[in-house]
N, C-alpha and C positions, 0 to 999 in steps of 0.2 A: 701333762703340763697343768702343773695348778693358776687358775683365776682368782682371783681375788677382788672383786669389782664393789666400789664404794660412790658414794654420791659425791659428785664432784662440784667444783665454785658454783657452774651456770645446771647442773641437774640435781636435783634432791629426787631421791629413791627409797622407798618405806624400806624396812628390814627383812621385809618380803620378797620383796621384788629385787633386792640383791642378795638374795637367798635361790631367789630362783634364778638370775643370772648363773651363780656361780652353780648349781648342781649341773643345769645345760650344760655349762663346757666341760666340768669333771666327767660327765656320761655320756659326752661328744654326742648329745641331743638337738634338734632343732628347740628354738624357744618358741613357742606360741604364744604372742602378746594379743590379748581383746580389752576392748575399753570402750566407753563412749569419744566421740572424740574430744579431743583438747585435753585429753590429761596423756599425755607423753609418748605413748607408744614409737612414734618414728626419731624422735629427739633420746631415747634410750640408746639406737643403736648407736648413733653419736657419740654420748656419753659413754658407752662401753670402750669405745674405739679411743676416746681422748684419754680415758684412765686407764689404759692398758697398753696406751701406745703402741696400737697397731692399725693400719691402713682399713679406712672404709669402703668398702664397696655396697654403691645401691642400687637395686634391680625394683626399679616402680611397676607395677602390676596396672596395667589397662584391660577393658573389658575384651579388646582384639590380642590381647596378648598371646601367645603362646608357647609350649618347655619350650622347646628347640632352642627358641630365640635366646633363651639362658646358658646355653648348652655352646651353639656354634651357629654359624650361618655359609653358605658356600657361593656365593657372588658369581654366578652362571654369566648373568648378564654382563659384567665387566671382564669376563674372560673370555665371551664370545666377541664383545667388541675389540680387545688386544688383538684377539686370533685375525680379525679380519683386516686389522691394518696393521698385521706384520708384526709386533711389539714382542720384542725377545722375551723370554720366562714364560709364555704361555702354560708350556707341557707342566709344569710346575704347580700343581694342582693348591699346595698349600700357601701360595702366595693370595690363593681367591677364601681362603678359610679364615674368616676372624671368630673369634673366643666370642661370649655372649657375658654376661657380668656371672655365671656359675663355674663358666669355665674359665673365666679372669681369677677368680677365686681359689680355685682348684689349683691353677700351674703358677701361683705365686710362689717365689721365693721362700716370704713369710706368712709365718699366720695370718689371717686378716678375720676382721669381723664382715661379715655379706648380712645384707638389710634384706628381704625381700617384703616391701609393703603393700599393705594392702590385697593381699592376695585374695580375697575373697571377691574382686572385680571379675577375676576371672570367669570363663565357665566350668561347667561341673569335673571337668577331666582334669583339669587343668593340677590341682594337688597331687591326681593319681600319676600322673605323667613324668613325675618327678620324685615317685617312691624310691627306683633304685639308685640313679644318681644321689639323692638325700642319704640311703644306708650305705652305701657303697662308696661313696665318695668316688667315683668314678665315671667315665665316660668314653664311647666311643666313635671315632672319626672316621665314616666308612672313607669317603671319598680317598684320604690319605691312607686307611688302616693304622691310624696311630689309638694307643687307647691314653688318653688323658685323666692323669690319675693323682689325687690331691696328695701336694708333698705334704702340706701342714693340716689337715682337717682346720675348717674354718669354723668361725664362730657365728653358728648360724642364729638370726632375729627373725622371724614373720610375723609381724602384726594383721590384723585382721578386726572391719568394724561390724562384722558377725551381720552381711548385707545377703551371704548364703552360709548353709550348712556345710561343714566340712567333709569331705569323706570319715569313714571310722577307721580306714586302715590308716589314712593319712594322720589322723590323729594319736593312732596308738606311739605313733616313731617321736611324737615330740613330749617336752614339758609344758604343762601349758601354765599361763598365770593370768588372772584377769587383775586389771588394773583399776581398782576402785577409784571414784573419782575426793582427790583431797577433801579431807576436815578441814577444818579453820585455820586451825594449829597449823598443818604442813601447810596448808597454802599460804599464811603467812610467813613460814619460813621459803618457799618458793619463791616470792613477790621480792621478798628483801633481796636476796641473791641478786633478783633483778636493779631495786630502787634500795638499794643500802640505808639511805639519808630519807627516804621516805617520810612526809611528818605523820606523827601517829595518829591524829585524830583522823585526817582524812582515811589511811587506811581502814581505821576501824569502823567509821561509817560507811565507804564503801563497801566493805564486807560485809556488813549488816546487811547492806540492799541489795548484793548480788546473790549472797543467799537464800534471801525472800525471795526473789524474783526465781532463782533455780528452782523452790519450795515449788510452784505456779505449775501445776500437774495440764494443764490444758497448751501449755509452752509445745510449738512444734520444733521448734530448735533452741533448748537450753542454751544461757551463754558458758562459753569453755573458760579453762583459764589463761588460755591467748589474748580470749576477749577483755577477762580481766585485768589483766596485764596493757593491752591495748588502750582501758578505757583509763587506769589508772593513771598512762603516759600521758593521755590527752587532757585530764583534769591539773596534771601537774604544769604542764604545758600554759594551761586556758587561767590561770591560776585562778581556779577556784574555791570558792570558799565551801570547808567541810562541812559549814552547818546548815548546808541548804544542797547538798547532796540528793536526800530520800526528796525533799520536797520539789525539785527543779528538773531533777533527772539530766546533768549536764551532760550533752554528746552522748545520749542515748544511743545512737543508729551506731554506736562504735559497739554496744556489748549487744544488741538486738538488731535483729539481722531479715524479720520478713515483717510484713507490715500488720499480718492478724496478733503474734504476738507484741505487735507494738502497742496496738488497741487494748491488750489484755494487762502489760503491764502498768499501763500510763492509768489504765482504773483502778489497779488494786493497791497501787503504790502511794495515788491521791487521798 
């Protein structure tokens, strides 16, 4: 099945990045997305899903996560308590089995796009544990003896903000792409998607000073372009004036976010 995946109203995608979309599903690949955060990574799979018009599924990665939970789970506890006050269907083992969002994936109907984000929360096993379900697109349900087996090969996203190293075999099964973080140019075709009507001076002074301020190599947390976006809505909002932008720093605490980079910007900026 050919993909064809393009930047849509609310996502702008370099020529890259739906370059590598579309090779991942042609080679029925995992996508491996890294990036700093705030340039898009979990807002892609979105995007894939809305210009492809097919159902999202998202499996969020916590540091207690683990496969199985993506796979199946089998509810011991709520079948032990049926059993003991009598509740018909006990023996029925696959009434206590629910699907895990890989195995939702899997026994869809339709194709779907599956998000797994953030995986690198995980611990170290945690990639390996899910090598052959990934190649095999399959699974198997001891409890029941069913094997659960993908009608549509799904369209698989992992982002990752490279918090651990990845295994190397985990890495060889996917395509990877890292996600530069926007120039000027795209980000202001970004921002407009957002603010259409935008007046242009303000944009363009603000852009001036959020990319100073990203410039500030001593920054422990760079602002994203959530934040910019963020700060942009608040300026418009506050209605401030563009030409006192650099010098005022209006609603600062909306693009800056811990208090030593507050200290660092508010000197280099003055």
């Amino acid at each position: 099945m050919k993909t064809n995946f393009k930047s849509t109203g609310e996502y702008i995608a370099s020529e890259e990045l739906m370059a590598s979309v579309n090779i991942a599903a042609a080679l029925e690949k995992p996508l491996l997305i890294k990036g700093e955060p705030g340039t898009g990574k979990t807002m892609l799979a979105k995007a894939v899903s809305e210009a492809l018009g097919k159902k999202l599924i998202v499996w969020n990665i916590k540091s207690t996560t683990k496969a199985q939970e993506g796979l199946y789970t089998y509810d011991t506890i709520q079948r032990l308590y049926d059993g003991q006050f009598g509740n018909e269907g006990v023996d029925d083992i696959a009434r206590y089995i629910k699907l895990g969002k890989l195995g939702e994936a899997f026994d869809s109907e339709d194709q779907v796009v599956l998000l797994i984000d953030e995986i690198d929360k995980a611990d170290l096993e945690f990639p390996n544990d899910l090598l052959w379900e990934l190649d095999q697109m399959e699974f198997y349900i001891y409890e029941t003896k069913r094997t659960v087996k993908a009608k549509h090969r799904p369209i698989v996203i992992i982002t990752s903000n490279a918090e651990k190293e990845l295994p190397d075999a985990f890495l060889r099964r996917c395509i990877f792409h890292y996600i530069d973080f926007p120039d000027e140019a795209l980000m202001e075709e970004i921002v407009k998607t957002h603010f259409p009507d935008i007046e242009e001076t303000l944009l363009k002074n603000a852009m001036q000073v959020f990319y100073e301020i990203r410039s500030y190599s001593q920054l422990r947390k760079k602002p994203a372009t959530s934040e910019l976006i963020d700060w942009l809505n608040a300026m418009m909002i506050g209605g401030v004036n563009p030409e006192k932008i650099k010098a005022e720093l209006p609603f600062v605490g909306v693009l800056i976010k811990k208090d030593e980079d507050l200290d660092i910007v508010r000197k280099r900026v003055d």
